[in-house]
C-alpha positions in Angstrom: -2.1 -20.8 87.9 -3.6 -23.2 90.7 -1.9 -21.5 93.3 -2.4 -18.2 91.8 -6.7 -18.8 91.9 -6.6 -20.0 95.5 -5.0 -16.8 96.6 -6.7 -14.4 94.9 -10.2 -16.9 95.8 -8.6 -16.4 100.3 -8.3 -12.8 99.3 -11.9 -12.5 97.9 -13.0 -14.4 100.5 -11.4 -11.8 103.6 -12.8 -9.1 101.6 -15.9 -9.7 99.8 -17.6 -12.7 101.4 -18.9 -10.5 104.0 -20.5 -7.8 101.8 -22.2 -10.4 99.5 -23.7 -12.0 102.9 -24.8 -8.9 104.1 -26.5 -8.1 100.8 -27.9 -11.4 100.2 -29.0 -11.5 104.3 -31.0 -7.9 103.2 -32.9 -10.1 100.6 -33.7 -13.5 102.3 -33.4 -12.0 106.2 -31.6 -12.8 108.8 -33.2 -16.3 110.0 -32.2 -17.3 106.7 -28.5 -16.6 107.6 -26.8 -20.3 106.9 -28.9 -20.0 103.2 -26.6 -17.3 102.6 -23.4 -18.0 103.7 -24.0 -21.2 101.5 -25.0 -19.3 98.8 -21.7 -17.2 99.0 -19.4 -20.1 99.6 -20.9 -21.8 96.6 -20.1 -18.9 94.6 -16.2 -19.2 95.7 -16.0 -22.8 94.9 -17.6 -22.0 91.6 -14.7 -19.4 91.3 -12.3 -21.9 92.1 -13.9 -24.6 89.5 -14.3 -22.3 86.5 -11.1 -20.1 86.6 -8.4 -22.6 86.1 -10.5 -23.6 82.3 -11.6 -20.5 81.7 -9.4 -17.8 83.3 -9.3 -15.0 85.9 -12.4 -12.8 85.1 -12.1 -9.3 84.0 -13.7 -8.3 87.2 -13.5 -11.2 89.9 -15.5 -9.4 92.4 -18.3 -8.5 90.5 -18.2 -12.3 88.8 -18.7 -13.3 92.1 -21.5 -11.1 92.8 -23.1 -11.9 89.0 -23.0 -15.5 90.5 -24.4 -15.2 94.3 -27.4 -12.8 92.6 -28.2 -15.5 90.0 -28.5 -18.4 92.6 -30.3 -16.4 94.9 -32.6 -15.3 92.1 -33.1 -18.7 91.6 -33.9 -19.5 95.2 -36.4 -16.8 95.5 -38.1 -17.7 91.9 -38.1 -21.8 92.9 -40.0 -20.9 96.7 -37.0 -23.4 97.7 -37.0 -20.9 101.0 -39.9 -20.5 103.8 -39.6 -16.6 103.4 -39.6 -13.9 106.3 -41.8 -11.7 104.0 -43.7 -11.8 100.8 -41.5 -11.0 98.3 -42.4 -8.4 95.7 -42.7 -9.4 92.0 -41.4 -6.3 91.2 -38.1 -6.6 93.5 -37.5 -9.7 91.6 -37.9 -8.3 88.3 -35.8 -5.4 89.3 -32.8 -7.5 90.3 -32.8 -9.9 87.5 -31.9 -6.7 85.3 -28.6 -7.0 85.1 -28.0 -3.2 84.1 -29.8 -2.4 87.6 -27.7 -5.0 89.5 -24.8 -2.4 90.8 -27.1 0.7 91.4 -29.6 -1.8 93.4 -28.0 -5.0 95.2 -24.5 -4.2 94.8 -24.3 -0.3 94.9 -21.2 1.1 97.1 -24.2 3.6 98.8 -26.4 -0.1 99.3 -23.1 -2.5 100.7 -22.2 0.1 103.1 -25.8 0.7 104.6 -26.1 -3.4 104.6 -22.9 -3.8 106.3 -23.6 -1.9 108.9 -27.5 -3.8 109.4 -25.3 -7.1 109.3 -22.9 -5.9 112.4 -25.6 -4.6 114.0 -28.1 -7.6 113.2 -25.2 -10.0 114.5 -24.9 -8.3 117.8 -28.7 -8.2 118.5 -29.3 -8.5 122.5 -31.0 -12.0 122.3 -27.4 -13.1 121.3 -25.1 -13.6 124.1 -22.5 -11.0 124.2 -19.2 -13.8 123.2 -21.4 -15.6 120.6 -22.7 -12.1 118.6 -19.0 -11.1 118.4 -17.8 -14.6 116.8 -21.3 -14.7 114.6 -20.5 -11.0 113.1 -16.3 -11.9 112.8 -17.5 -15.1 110.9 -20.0 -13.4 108.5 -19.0 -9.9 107.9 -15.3 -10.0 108.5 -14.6 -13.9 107.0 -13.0 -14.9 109.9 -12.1 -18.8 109.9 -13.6 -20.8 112.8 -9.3 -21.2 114.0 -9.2 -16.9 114.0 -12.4 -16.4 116.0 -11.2 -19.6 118.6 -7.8 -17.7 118.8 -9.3 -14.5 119.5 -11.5 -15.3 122.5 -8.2 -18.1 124.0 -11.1 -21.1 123.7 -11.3 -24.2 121.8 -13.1 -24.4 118.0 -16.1 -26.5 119.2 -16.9 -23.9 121.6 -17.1 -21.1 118.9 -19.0 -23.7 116.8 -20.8 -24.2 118.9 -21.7 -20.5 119.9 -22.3 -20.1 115.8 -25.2 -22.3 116.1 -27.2 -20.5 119.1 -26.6 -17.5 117.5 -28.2 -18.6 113.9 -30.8 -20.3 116.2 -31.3 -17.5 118.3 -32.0 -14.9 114.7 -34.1 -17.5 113.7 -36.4 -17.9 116.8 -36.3 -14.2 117.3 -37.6 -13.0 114.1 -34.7 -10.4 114.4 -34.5 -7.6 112.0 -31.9 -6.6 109.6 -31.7 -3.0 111.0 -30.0 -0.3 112.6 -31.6 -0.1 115.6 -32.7 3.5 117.1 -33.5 4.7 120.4 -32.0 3.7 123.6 -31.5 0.2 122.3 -28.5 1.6 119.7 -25.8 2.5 122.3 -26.3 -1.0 123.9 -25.6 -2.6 120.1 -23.0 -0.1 119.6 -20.8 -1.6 122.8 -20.9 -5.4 121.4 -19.6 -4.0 117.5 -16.9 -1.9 118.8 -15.6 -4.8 120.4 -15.9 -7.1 117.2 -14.2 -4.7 115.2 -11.2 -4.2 118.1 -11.0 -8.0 117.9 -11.0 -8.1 113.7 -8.1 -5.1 114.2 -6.0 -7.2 116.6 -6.2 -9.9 114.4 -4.3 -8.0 111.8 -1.8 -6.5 114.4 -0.7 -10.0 115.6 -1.9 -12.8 113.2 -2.9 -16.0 114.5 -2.1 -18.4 111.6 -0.3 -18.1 108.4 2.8 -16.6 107.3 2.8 -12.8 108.2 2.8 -11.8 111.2 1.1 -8.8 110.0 -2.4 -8.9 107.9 -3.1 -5.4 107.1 -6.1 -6.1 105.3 -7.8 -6.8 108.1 -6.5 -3.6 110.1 -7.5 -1.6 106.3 -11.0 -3.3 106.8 -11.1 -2.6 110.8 -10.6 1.4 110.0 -12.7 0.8 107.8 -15.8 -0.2 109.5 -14.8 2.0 112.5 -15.2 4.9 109.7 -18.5 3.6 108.6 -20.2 3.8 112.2 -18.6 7.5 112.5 -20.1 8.5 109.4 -23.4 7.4 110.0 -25.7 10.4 111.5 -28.1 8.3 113.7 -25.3 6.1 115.6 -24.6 8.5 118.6 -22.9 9.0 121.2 -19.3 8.7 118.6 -16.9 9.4 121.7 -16.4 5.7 121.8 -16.0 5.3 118.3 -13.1 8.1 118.5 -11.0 6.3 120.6 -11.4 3.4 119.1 -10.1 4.3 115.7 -7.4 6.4 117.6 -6.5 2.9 119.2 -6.2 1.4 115.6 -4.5 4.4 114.3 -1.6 4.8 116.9 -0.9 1.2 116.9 -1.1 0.9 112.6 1.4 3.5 112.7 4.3 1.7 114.2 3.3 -1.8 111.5 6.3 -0.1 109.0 9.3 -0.9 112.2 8.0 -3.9 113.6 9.3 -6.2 110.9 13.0 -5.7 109.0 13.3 -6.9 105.6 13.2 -10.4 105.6 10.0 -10.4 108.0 11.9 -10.9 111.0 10.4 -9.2 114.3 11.8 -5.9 115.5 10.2 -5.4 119.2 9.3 -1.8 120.3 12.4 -0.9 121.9 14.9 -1.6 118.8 11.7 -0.4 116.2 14.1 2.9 114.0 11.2 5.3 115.1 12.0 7.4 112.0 9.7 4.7 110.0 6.5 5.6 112.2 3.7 6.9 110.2 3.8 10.4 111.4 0.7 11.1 109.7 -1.9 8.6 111.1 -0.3 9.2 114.7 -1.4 12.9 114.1 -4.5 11.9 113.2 -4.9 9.3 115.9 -4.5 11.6 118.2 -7.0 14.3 116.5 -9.6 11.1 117.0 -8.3 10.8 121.2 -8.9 14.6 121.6 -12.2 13.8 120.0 -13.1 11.2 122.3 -13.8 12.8 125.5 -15.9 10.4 126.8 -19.5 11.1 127.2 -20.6 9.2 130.8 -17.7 7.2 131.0 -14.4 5.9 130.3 -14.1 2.7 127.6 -11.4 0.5 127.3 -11.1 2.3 124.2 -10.1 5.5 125.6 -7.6 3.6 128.4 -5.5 1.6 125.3 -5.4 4.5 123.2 -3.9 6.7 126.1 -1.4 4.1 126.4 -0.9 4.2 122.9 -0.2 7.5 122.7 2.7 7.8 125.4 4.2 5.0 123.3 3.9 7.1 120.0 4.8 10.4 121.6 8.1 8.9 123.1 11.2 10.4 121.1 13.2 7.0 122.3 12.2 4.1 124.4 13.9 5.3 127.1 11.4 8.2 127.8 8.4 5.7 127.5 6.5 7.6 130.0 6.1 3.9 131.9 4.7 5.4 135.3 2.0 7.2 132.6 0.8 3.5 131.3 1.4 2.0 134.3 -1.8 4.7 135.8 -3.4 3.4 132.8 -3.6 -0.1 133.1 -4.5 0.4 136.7 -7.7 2.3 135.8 -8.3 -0.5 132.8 -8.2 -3.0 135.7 -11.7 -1.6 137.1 -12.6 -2.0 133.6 -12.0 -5.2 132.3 -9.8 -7.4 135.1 -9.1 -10.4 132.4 -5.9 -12.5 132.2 -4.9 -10.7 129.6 -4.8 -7.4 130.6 -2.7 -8.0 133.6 -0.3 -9.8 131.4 -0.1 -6.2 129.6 -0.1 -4.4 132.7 2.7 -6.7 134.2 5.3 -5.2 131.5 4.2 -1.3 132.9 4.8 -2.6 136.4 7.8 -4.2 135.2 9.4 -0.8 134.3 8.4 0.8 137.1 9.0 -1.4 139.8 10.7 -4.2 139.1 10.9 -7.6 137.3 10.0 -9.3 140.7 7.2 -7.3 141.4 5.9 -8.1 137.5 6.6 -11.9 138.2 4.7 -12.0 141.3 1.3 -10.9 139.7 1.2 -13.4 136.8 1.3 -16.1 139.6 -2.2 -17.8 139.1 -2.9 -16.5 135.6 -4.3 -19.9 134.4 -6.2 -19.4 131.1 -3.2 -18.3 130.0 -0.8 -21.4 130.5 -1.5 -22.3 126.6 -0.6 -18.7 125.5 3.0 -18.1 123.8 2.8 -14.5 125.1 2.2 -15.7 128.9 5.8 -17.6 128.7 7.2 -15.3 126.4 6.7 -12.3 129.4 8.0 -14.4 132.2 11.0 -15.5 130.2 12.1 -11.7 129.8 10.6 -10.6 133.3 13.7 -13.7 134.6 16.0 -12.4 132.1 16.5 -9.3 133.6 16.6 -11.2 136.7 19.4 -12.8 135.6 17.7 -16.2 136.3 18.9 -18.0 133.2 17.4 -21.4 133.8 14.3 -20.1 134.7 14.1 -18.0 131.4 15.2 -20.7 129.5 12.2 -23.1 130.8 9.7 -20.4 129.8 11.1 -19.5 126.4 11.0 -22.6 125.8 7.7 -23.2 126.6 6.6 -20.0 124.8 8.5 -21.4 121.6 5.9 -24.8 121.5 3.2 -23.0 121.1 3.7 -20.1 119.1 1.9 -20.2 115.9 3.7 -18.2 113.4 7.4 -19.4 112.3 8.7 -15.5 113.0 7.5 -15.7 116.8 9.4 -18.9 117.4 12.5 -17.6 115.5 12.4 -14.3 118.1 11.6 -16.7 120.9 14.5 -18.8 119.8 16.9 -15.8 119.5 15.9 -15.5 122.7 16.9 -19.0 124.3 20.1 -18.9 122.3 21.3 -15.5 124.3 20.1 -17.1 128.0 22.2 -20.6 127.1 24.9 -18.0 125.9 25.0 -15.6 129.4 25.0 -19.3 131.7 27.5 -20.7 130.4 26.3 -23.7 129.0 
């Protein structure tokens, strides 16, 4: 039963912790932002205290929400708080009625709007751009401290300490919890696109855990990417287009990149027949909708490459010189380690293992990345080079994270030992 509460307490956590702090942050503001998450992880520990006596609730969610209200209530009644605002007598009377509590705190109409406040609020300019991404994957999305330090390749005290200056920085700032309008919005728009590509590519390739695969957050990814394209005043959408074609394309290979027992099927073995047909047509429909307005995102670029991979009836007619064109024009915008790790695999294909091998010489940042020696250890592979591939898959094996990845990488070793003889 333990066990049981924990996991349905992590999956409440993923998905609901963010909506209750965005809520809650639309009542006490956003300087007010570590109040809240307390307030919400107080309400999960509760969970995890009073289910195991008393029982999984009816409704878990909204017993979680019942309990986050009440102790803010109680915050707001007590003056325990320095508040942003006066608060109204009447707002308090209103959401102490408990029949009033869904179409008023915790309507689907009211989380949505606050949602999109939150991602907005948590990528406000006086943020830097690295620490408004990890402040809106830690409160919105419920990303762990471990996620967010695994998506930007840095240690956890650096994202800790990011955390802080940003909750510092909302505090200082007075900033509002808004949707901002003008010429201020498209500036936002850049630094929430980018959080929700990171929370997406969390759930392509997990980090930690057992699954190499979380689709909840790729479900909850879409989901925000739908949110912003709904919303009338958040303009241009081109952007927006390509990135849910991005999401969509890639999501629609998830069914053939794993075999039954979890093991990890890589694109060119993947039975294309188990391709979701139906969100590659409609990633598409979103890349034909994302002509870009002044220029070209890195949006636009992946989901291009995207598309000749989904497109291709067998691997064989990956259009590789195609992605190749791609990665060079992603080059001008965004030359990072790990995009010429990608691009190495195009060039690879098109001209060579060698050639691939000789542009990842240098790539520091990425010495502690299983990927890095996972690349090189194919690239000598098909160089024949069977010590060297060994070294590297080995290498790649130490610090790969998930049990499946080191199983492939071992696979791996096992067939170069096999081919030298040893």
């Amino acid at each position: 039963m333990t066990k049981e509460i924990n996991k349905l307490v992590d999956h409440l956590f993923r998905h609901e912790s963010g909506k209750l702090i965005a809520v809650l942050t639309n009542v006490f503001g956003p300087d007010q932002l570590e109040l809240v998450e307390d307030v919400v992880q107080d309400s999960l520990v509760k969970a995890m205290r009073n289910w195991p006596y008393h029982g999984i609730p009816q409704n878990p969610s909204g017993w979680l929400y019942r309990v986050a209200k009440n102790e803010a209530i109680n915050i707001l009644k007590q003056g325990r708080i320095k508040q942003r605002r006066t608060v109204d007598p009447a707002f308090l009377e209103r959401i102490q009625e408990e029949s009033l509590v869904d179409e008023f705190l915790f309507s689907e109409k009211e989380i949505k709007d606050d949602q999109l406040r939150m991602i907005f609020t948590c990528c406000h300019p006086v943020i830097t751009s690295d620490s408004q991404i990890a402040l809106a994957l830690k409160t919105l999305c419920g990303f762990s401290i471990a996620e967010i330090s695994r998506a930007f390749l840095t240690p956890a005290e650096n994202i800790n300490k990011r955390l802080v200056r940003a909750r510092q920085a909302l505090r200082s700032h007075k900033v509002p919890f808004a949707v901002p309008v003008g010429p201020e919005l498209p500036l936002r728009l850049k630094a929430v696109l980018d959080t929700i590509y990171l929370l997406f590519s969390e759930g392509y390739h997990a980090s930690s855990g057992d699954q190499l695969i979380r689709f909840d957050l790729v479900e909850e990814a879409m989901r925000l990417g739908k949110l912003l394209l709904d919303h009338p005043a958040i303009a241009p959408k081109q952007s927006i287009h390509a990135l849910l074609a991005l999401i969509q394309l890639n999501a629609s290979r998830f069914a053939a990149r794993q075999n039954a027992d979890g093991d990890i099927i890589t694109l060119e073995h993947q039975d294309r027949s188990l391709w979701n047909k139906a969100w590659i047509d409609q990633g598409l429909i979103h890349l034909q909708q994302s002509e870009p307005h002044r220029f070209l995102s890195k949006y636009h670029i992946l989901a291009i490459i995207s598309s000749y991979h989904c497109t291709a009836p067998t691997f064989e007619q990956t259009n590789w010189v195609g992605i190749l064109r791609e990665y060079n024009r992603f080059l001008s915008v965004d030359n990072s380690e790990v995009v010429q790790l990608n691009r190495s695999i195009a060039l690879a294909k098109v001209e060579g293992a060698q050639a691939a091998i000789d542009t990842l010489v240098g790539l520091t940042t990425l010495e502690n990345y299983h990927l890095y020696h996972s690349i090189l250890g194919e690239f000598h592979i098909e160089l024949h080079r069977w010590t060297a591939a060994i070294k590297a898959l080995e290498k790649a094996e130490s610090l790969a994270s998930l049990d499946k990845e080191k199983a492939l990488v071992r696979a791996r070793i096992e067939y170069c030992i096999k081919k030298s003889g040893n």
